[in-house]
MARLUM-239904 format. One line per 4 residues: for each residue x, y, z of N, C-alpha, C. Coordinates in pm, 1 decimal, decimal comma. Atoms other than C-alpha are relative to their C-alpha. Example, Ala and Ser with C-alpha at 12.3 -4.5 7.8 and 13.67 -1.06 7.14 Angstrom:
// MARLUM-239904
89,0:-119,0:0,0:1230,0:-450,0:780,0:90,0:120,0:0,0  -82,0:-119,0:-6,0:1367,0:-106,0:714,0:-77,0:109,0:73,0
***
This chain:
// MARLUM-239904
57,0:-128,0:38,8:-849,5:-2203,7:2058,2:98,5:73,7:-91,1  -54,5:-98,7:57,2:-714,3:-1978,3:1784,4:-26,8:173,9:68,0  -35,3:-127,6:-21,4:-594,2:-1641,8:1854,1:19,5:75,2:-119,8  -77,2:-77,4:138,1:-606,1:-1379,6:1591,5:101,7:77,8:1,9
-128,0:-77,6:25,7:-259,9:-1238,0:1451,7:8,6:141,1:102,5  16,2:-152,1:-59,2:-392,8:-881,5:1581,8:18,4:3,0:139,0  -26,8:12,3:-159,2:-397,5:-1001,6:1921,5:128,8:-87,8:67,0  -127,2:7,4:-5,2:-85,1:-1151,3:1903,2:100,8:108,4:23,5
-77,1:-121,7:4,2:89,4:-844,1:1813,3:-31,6:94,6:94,6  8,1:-84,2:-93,1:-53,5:-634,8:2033,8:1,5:-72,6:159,7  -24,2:60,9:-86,2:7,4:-905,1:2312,2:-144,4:-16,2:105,6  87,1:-3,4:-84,1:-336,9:-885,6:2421,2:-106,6:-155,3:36,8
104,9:105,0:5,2:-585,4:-1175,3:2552,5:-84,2:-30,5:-66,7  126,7:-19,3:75,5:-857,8:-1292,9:2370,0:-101,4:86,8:48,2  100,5:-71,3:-54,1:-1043,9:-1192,6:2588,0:-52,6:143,0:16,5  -11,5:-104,5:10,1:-983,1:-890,1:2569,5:4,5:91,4:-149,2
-29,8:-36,6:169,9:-983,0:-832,2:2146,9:-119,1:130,7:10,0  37,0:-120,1:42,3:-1075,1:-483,1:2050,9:-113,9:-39,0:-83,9  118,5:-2,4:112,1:-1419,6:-412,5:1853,3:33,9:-65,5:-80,4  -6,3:5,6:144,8:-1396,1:-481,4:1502,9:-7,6:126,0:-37,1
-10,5:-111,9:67,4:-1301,3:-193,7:1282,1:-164,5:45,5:-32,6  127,2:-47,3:76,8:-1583,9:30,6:1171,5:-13,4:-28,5:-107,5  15,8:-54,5:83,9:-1692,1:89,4:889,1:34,8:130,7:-141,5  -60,9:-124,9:34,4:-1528,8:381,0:789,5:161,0:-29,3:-53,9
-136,8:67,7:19,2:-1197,3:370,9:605,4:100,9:95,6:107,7  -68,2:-24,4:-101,9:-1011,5:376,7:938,3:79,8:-116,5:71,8  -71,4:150,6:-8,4:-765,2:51,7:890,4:117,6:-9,2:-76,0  -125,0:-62,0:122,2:-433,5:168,0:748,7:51,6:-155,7:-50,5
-59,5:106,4:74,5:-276,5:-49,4:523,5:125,8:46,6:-73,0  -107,4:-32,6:95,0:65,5:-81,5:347,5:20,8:-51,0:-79,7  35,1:33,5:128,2:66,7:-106,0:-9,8:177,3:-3,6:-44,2  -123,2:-9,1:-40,0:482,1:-272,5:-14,4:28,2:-12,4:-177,7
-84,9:29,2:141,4:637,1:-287,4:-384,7:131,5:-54,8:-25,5  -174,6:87,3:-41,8:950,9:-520,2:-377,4:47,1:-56,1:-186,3  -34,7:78,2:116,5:1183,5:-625,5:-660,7:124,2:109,3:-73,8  -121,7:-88,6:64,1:1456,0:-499,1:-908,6:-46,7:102,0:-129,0
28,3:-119,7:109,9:1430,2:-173,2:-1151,5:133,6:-65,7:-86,6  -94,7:28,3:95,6:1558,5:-276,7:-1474,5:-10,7:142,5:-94,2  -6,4:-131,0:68,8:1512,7:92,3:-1642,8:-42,7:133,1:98,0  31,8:-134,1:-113,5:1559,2:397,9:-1387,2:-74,4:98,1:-38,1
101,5:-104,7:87,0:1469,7:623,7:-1642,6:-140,7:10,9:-5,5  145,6:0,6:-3,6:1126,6:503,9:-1685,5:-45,8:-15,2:83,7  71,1:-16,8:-132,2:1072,2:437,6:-1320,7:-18,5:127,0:62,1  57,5:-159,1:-7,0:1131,0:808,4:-1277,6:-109,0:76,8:-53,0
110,0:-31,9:81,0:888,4:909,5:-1507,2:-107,9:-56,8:42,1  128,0:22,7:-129,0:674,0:658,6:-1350,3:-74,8:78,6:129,4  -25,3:-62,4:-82,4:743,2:811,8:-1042,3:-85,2:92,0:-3,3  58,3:-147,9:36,1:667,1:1199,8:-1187,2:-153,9:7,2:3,8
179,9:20,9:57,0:308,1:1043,4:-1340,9:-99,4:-22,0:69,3  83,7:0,3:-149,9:199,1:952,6:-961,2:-29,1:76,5:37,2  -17,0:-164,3:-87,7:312,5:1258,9:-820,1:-98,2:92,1:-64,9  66,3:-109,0:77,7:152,0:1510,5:-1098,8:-173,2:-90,9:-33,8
176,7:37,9:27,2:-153,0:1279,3:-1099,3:-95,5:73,2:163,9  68,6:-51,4:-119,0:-233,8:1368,9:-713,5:-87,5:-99,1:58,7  79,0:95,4:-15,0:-394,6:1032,8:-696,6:6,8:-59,0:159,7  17,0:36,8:-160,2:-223,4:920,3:-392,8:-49,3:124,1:154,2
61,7:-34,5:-124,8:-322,8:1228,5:-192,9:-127,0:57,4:-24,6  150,2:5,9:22,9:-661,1:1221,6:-313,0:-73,4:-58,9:55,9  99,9:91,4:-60,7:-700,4:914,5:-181,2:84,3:-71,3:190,5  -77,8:32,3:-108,2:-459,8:952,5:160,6:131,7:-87,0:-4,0
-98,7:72,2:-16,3:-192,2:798,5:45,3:133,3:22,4:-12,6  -160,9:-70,0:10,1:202,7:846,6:103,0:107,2:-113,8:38,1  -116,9:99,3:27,4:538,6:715,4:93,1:71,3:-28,9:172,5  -51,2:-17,6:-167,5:668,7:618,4:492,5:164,8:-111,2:-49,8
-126,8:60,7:-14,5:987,0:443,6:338,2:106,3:81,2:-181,0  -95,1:-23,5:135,7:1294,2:542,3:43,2:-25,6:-91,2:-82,2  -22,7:129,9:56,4:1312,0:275,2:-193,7:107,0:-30,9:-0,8  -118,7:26,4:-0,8:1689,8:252,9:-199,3:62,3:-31,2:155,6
-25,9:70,0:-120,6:1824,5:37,0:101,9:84,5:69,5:80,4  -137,2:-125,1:-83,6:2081,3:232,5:356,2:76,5:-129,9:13,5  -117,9:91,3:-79,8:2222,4:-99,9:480,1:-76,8:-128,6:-42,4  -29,5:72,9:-15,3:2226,3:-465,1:438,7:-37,9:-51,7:132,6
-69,4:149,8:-138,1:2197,7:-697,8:779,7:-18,9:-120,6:0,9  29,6:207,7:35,4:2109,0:-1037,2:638,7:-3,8:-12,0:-162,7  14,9:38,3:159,7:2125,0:-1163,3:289,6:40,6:69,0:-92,7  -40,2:-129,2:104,5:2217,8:-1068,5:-57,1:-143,7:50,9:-62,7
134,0:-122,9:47,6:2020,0:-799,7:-208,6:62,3:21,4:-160,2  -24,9:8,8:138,6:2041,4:-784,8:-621,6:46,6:185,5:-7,8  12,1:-134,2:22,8:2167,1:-471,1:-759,9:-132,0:61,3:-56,5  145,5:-65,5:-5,8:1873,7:-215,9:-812,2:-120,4:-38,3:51,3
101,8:6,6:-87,9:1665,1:-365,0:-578,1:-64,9:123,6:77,8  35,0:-73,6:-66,0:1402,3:-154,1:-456,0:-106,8:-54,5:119,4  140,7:33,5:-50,8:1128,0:-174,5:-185,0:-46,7:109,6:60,9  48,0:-131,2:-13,5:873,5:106,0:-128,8:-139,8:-27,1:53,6
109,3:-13,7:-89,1:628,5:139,5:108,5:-113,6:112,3:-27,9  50,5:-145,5:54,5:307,2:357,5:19,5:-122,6:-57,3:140,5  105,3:-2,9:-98,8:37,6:415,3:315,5:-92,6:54,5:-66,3  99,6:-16,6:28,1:-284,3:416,8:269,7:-111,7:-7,2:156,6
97,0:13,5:-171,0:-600,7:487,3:539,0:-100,5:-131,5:0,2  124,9:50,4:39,5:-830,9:198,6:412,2:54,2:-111,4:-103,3  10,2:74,6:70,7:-808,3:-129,2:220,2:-63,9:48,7:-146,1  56,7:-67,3:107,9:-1042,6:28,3:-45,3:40,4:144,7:-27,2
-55,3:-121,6:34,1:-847,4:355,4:-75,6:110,0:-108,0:-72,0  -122,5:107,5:115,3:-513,8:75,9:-210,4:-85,1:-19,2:-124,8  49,8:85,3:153,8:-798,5:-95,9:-454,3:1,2:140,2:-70,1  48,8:-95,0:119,3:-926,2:289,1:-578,9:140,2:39,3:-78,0
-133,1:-12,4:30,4:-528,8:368,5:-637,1:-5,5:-105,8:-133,4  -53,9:98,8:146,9:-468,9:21,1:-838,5:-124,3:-22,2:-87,8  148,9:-14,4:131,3:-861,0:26,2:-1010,6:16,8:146,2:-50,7  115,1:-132,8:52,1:-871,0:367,6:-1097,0:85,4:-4,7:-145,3
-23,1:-0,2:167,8:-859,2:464,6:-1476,9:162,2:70,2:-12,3  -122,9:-110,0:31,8:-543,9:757,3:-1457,6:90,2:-145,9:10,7  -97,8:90,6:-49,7:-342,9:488,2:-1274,1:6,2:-122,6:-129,8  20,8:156,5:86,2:-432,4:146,3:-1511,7:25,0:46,1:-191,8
9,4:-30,5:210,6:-455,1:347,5:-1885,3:142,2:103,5:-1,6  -43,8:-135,9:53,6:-238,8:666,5:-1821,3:158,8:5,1:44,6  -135,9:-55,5:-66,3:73,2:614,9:-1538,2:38,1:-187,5:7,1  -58,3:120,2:42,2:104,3:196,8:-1557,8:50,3:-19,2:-93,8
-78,7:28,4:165,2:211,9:149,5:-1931,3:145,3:84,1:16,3  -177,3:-47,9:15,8:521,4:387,1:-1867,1:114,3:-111,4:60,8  -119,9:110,1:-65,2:679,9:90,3:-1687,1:-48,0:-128,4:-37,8  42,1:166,1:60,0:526,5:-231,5:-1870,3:61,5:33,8:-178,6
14,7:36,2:161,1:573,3:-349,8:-2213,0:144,2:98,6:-83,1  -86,4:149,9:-76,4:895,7:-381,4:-2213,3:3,7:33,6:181,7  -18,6:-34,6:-108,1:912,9:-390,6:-1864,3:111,0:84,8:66,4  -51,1:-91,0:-68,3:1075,6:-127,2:-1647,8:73,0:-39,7:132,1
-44,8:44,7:-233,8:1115,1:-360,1:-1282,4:-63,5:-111,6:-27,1  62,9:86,7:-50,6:1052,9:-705,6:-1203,0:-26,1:3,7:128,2  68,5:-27,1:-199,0:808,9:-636,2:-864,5:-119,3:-23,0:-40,7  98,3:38,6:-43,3:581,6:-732,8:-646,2:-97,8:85,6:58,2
93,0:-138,4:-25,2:308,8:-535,9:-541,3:-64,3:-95,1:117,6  92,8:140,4:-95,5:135,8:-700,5:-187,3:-95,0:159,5:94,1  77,4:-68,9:-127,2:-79,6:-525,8:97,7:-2,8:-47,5:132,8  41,8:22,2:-135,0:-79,1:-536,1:428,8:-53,2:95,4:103,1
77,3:-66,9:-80,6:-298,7:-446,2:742,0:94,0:61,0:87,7  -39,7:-69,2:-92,6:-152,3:-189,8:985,4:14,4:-114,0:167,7  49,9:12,2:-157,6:-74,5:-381,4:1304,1:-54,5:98,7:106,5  -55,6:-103,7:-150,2:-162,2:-244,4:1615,0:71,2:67,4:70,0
-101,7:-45,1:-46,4:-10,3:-17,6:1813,4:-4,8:-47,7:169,5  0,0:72,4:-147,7:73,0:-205,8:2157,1:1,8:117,3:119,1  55,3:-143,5:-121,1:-15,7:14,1:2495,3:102,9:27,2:38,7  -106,3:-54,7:-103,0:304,6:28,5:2637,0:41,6:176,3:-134,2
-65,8:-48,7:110,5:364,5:242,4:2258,1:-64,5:124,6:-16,2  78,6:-120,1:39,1:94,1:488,5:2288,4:52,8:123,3:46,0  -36,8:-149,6:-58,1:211,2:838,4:2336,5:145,8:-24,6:-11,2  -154,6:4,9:-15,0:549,2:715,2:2244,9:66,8:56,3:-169,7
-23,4:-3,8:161,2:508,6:732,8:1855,0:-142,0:13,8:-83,9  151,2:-57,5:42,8:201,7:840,4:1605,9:-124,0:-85,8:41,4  149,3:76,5:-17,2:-159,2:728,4:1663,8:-64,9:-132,3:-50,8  47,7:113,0:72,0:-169,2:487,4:1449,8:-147,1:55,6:-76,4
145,9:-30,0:76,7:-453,9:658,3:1269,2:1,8:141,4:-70,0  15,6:-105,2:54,8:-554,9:898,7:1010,0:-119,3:96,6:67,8  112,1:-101,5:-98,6:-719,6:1205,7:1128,5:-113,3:60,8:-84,7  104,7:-48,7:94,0:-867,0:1351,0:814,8:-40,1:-120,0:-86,9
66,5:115,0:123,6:-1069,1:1186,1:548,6:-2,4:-43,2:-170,2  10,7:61,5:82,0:-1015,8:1016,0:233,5:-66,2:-64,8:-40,3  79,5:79,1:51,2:-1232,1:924,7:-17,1:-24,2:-55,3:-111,0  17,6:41,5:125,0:-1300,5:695,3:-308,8:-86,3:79,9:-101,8
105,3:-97,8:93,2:-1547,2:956,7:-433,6:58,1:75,5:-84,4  -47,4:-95,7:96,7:-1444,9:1072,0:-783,2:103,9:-42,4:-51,5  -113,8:43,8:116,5:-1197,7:828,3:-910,8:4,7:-70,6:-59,9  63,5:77,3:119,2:-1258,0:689,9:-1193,1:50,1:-152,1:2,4
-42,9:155,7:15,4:-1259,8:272,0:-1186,8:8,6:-87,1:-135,4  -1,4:50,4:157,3:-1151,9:95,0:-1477,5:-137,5:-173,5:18,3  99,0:92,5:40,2:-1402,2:-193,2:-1573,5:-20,5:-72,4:-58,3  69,8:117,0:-68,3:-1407,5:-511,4:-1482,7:162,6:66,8:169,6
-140,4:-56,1:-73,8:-1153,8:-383,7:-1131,7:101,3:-131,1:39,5  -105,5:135,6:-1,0:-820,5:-563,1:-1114,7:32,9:-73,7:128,8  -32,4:71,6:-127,1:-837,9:-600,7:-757,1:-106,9:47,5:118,7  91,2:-27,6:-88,6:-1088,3:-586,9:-482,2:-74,4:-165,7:-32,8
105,7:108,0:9,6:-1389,3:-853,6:-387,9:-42,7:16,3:-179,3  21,6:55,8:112,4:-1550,4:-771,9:-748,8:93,3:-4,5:-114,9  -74,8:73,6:125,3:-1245,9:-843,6:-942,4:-15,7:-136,3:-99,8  19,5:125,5:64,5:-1280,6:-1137,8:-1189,1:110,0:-96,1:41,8
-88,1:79,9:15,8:-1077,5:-1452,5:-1142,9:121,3:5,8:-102,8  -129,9:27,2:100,5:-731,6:-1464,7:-1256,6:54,5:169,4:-44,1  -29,2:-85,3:101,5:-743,8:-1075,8:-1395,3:77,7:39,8:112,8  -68,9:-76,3:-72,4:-447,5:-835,8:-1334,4:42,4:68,0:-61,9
***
């Protein structure tokens, strides 16, 4: 029998596996950015063009890590390595972020062409929060609502189910 990941982490039985998520974007996700800044300058400015867009808290989304490391405890790490964590409430709140028009025409190009950072951009699902954890540390859940309503998608989108093959 397979066990899914989710019930791994939260140490629970199969038998015991929680619903399935609703419907509703109520499935946090972390949207991780890893890799080295080769021009600070323009990653700041990057930076600014997020912030003064309002995009991420339009669509619930915020920063839960620095990008600059405090410490070391395994391996080497390149100089200007960053990695930056951005939360999001919803799988499709990340895509409206990386589809929408401001983001893809207006605040991407400040850090491409020549490039600004070689990084990775990935997603991942929120584990669970295990029972012994509840009431020990946040809910694990957003309380208010975020919505894709009203941000403009560029067209054909670079990422979601109807993305095209290959595009990015």
């Amino acid at each position: 029998m397979i066990i899914p990941i989710t019930l791994l982490l939260q140490g629970l039985p199969a038998s015991d596996a929680p619903p399935p998520p609703a419907s509703t974007c109520d499935a946090p996700v972390y949207m991780v950015v890893s890799g080295r800044t080769l021009d600070r300058d323009r990653m700041i400015a990057y930076g600014r063009a997020i912030a003064e867009s309002r995009i991420y808290e339009q669509l619930g989304g915020y920063y839960v890590t620095i990008p600059k490391p405090l410490e070391t405890f395994e391996g080497d790490v390149e100089p200007g390595h960053v990695n930056l964590t951005v939360r999001f409430p919803c799988i499709e709140n990340a895509r409206a972020f990386w589809n929408s028009r401001i983001y893809r025409e207006e605040i991407l190009p400040l850090r491409q062409d020549p490039s600004a950072g070689d990084y990775t951009v990935i997603v991942y699902a929120e584990a669970p929060l295990r029972e012994d954890m509840v009431g020990r540390v946040g809910d694990n859940r957003y309380s208010g609502a975020f919505s894709v309503d009203g941000i403009e998608q560029v067209d054909p989108p670079v990422v979601g189910p109807d993305a095209p093959e290959g595009v990015r």
